[in-house]
N, C-alpha and C positions, 0 to 999 in steps of 0.2 A: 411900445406895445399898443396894439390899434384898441380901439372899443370894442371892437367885435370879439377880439381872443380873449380882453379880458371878461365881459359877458358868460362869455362859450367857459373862462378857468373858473366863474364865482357859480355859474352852475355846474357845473362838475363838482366843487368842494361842497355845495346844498347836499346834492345825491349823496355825495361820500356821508355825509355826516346823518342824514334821514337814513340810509343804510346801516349805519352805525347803531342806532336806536337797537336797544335790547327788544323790546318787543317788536319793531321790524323782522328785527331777526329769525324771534320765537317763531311768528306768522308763517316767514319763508320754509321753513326748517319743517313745519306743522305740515303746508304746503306739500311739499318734497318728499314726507315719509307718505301723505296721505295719497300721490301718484307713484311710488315705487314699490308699494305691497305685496306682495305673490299672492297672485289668487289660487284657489283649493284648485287640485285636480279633481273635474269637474264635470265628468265627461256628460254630451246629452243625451240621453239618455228617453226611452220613446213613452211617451205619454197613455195611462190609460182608456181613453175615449173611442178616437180615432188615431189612424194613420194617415200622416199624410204624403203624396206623388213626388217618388225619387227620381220623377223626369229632370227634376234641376242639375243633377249628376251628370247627365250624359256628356257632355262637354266634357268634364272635368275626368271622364273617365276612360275616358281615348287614348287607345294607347298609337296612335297614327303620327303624334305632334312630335313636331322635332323644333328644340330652342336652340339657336347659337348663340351661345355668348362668349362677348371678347370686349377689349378695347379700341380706345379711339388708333387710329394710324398701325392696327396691328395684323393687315391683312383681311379685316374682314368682309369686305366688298367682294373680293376678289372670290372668297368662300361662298357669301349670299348668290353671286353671279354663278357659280359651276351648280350651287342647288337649282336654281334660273334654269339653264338650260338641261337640266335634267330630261326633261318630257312628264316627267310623272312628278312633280312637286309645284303648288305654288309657293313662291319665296318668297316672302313681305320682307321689302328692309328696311331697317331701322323705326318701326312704328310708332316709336317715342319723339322719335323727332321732329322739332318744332314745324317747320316747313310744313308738315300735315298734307303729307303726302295723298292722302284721300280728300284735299280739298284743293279743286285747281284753281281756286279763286287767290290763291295763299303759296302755293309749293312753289311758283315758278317754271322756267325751264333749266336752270344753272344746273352744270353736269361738272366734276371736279376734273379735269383733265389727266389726276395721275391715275383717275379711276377707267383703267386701259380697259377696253370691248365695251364698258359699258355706256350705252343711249341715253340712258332714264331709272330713275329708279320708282318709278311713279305705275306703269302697266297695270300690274296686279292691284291696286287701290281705286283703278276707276271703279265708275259708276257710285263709290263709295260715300257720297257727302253725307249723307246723315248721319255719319259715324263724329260726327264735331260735335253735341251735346254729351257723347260717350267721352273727349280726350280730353286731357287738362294737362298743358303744356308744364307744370310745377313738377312732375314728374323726370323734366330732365335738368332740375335743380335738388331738390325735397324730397325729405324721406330716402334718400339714395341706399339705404340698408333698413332693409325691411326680415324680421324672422318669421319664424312659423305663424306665426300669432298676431302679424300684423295685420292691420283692418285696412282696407282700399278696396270696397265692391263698385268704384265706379274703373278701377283698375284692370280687374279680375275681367266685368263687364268687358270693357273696349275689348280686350286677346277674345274672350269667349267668340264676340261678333268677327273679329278677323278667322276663327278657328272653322266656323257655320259656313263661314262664306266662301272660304278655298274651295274652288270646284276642284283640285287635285289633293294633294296629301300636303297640310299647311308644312310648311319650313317657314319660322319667324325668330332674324337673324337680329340682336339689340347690341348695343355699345352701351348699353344704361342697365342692365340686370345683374351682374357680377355680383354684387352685394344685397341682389333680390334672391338669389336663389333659394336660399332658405324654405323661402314665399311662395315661389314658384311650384315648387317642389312641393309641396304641400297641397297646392291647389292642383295641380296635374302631374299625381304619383304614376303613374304609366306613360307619357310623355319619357322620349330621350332627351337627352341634353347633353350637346357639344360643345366643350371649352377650346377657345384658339388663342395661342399666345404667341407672341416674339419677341425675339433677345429685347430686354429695355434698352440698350446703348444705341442698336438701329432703330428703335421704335423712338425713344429720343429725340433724336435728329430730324426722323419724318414729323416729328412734334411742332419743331420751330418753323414760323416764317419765315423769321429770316438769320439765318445762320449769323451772317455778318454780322449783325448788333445785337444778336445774342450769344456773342461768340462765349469761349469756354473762359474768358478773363473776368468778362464784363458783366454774363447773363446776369448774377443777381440779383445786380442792378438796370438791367434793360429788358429783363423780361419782359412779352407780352402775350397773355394767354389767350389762344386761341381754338385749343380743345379743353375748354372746361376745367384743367387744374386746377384754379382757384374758387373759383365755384364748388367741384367735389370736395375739396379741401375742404376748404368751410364749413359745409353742411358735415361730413365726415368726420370732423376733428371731434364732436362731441363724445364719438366713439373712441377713435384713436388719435389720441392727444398727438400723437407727432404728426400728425397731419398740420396742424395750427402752424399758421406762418409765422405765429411769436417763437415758439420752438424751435421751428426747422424754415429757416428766413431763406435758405439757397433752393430755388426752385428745380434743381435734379432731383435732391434730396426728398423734395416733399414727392415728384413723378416717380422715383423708383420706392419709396413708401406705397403709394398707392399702387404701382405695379406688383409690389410682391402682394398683398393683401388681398388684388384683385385675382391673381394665379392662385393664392391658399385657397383661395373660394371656388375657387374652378376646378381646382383637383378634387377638392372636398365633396363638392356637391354635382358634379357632372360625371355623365357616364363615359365618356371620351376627353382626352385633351390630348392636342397636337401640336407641334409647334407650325409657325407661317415658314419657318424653313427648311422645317420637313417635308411639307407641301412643294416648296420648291426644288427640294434636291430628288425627293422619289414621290415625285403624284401619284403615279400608278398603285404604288402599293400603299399610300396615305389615303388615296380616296378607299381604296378596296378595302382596308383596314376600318375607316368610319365609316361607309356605308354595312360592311358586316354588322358594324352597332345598332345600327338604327335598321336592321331589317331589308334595306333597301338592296334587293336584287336585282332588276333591273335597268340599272345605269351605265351608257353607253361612255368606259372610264376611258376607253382610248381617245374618245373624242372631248371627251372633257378635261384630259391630261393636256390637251392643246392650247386651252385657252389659259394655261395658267404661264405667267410669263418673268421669269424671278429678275425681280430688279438686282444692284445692282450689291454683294456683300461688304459685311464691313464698312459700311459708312461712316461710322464712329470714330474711325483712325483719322481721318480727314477734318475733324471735330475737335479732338484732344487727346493724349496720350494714354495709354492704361493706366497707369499708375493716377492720372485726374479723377477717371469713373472709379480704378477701386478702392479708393481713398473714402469717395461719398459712400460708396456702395456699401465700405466695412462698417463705418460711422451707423449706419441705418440697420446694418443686422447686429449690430451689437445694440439696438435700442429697440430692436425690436425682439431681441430674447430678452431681453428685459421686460417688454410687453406681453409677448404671449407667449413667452417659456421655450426653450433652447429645445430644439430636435434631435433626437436620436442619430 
């Protein structure tokens, strides 16, 4: 055993045992109850003196905003792009994301290749640089579940500035709000909000790099993340223990935990949810069907039913058998009617 690991075990056994201490303990414990308290309902309630200007509201009370939310690899581009060429929308995509699309000193030119028609996803953010004092790129690590009541006004901020600045009707399309809505929803009660989801088994597959050594024998062990599972995991698991990669060590397992989680949250709190291959098999009456929702009369669907271009089905079969995916898949609902209580 080197010096170093023994080092690295005689601290580790210090910790365990300073941890150990009864009154460590008391402190922690003291700690813990004095951050998890219910505060009073408490509502605020208007003070006798003066009143003060409910211009802060306006933003927040528009009912024009439209949110998409979805996942990583789950059609969402393809959705941001048909809001794009609407004529009567601007589409912001992906706001959260790192690249900082409103800063061209940082975004780059890199375009993903399977992201078919589209140039850039950058247009609608020029002019935009001063909006980097408003972002904090931790948002697409941290805090990934946010409720009613949670606090982020430099958060709240950055949407507000994107909302002012639309010179058409904002459409702002995220892969990061799934487990914001709550939040969202609170903060812009009149806002619609559009859920997109696709089968996990396809969404899967457009997950990995590289199929071959992460194939269905090996992945486990060869995984390498590259849309953030292990990251949302992480941050996540504090909520839902089976997210933790001590728990749930096969990485389908922990992708289709967060995929069901992320669809509860979508049917729950959005005013639309469609699948990405619904979109593919009848555009025409999918678009027509969520544009209904969100008000939007306007929309030239024939022409926009053209740009959508359904890859290719079933990928999953090419990947592993049924019996592979519904093996993991039973394992995970049966842990998770365990977790949040078996459905009707």
């Amino acid at each position: 055993m080197s010096i170093k690991t023994q080092v690295k075990d005689l601290s580790v056994r210090i910790y365990q045992k300073f941890l150990s201490q009864p009154s460590v303990q008391q402190m922690l414990e003291d700690k813990i109850q004095d951050t998890t308290q219910r505060l009073p309902d408490l509502p605020n309630l208007g003070q006798p003196y003066f009143s003060h200007s409910q211009d802060d509201k306006a933003v927040s009370e528009r009912d024009d905003i439209v949110f998409i939310s979805s996942r990583f690899r789950s059609g969402s581009t393809l959705l941001w792009n048909i809001f794009r060429q609407t004529g009567s929308c601007t589409s912001y995509y992906e706001p959260f994301n790192e690249r900082r699309w409103f800063n061209r000193e940082v975004r780059g030119e890199r375009v993903d290749n399977t992201h078919r028609g589209v140039n850039d996803y950058w247009t609608e953010f020029d002019g935009m640089d001063d909006l980097d004092p408003f972002y904090n790129e931790d948002w697409i690590r941290s805090r990934l579940l946010m409720m009613e009541n949670a606090w982020d006004p430099q958060m709240n901020r950055f949407i507000e500035e994107l909302v002012v600045r639309a010179p058409k009707r904002p459409v702002l399309q995220f892969n990061r709000i799934d487990f914001r809505l709550p939040w969202l929803r609170k903060h812009y009660p009149n806002a619609k909000f559009l859920h997109l989801y696709r089968h996990p088994r396809d969404q899967w597959c457009s997950f990995l790099t590289d199929e071959s050594l992460m194939n269905s024998r090996d992945v486990e062990t060869t995984y390498r993340d590259a849309f953030y599972l292990d990251v949302w995991c992480e941050d996540l698991a504090r909520h839902y223990p089976v997210l933790d990669k001590r728990h749930t060590p096969h990485p389908y397992q922990r992708f289709y935990y967060l995929w069901k989680l992320s669809y509860l949250f979508g049917k729950k709190y959005c005013d639309h949810s469609v699948s990405f291959e619904a979109i593919n098999e009848r555009p025409k009456e999918e678009l027509e069907a969520m544009f209904k929702v969100i008000g939007l009369t306007d929309a030239p669907v024939e022409d926009l039913s053209k740009i959508i271009q359904a890859p290719p089905k079933d990928r999953w079969k090419k990947y592993a058998d049924d019996q592979w995916f519904a093996e993991h898949e039973m394992e995970c609902e049966r842990n998770l009617n365990t977790l949040l209580g078996e459905s009707s």
